[in-house]
N, C-alpha and C positions, 0 to 999 in steps of 0.2 A: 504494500500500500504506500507506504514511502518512498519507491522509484517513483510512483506513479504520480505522486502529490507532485514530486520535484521535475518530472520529466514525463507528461501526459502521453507522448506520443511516441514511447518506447515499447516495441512490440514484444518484446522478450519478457519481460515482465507481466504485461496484459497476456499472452500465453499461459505463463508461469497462474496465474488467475485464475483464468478457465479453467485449466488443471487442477487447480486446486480446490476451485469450488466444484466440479466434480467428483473428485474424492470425499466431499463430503457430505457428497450426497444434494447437495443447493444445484441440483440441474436447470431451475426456471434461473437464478443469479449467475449462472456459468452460462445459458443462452445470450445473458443479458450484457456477459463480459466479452461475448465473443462478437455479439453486434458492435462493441464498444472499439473490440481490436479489427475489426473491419473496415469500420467508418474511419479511423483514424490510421488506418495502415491499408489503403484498399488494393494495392499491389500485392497484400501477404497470401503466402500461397504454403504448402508445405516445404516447398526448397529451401523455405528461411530454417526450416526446426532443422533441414536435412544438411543444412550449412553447419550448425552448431559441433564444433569439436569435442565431444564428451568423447572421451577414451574407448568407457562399453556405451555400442551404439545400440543398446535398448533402451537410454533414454531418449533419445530422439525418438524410438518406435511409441513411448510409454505417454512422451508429448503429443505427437500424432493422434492415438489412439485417444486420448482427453478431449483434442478440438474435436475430434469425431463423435464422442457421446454428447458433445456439447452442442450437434446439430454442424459440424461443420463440412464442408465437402468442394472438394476443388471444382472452380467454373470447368465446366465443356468448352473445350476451343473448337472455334466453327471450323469446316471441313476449307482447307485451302488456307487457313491463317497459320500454317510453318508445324 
């Protein structure tokens, strides 16, 4: 909560959120966190969790799998856009 007071629009953090209000079960406040890292990061995509350098890469799976109980899911890119 204190990244977030000092730096609104640090995505890492707002992940770290969702995640976390999902573990505890606050799945309507983790929808709520992830509209929040949305709006304010609307380029974020899973590449960013897949960027993170954690040693053992099951937390990047453990991050992943959080924004996805939290309603999350990568856009469809249209047929021809690369």
């Amino acid at each position: 909560e204190k990244s977030l007071r000092l730096r609104p629009g640090y995505w890492y953090a707002r992940a770290i959120a969702v995640c976390a209000h999902v573990l505890r079960g606050e799945l309507e406040v983790a929808r709520q966190a992830l509209g929040e890292l949305l709006a304010r990061c609307p380029s974020f995509s899973e590449k960013h969790i897949e960027w993170l350098p954690f040693t053992d890469r099951k937390w990047n799976a453990y991050l992943i799998d959080g924004l996805r109980m939290a309603g999350y899911s990568e856009p469809r890119r249209k047929f021809g856009s690369g």
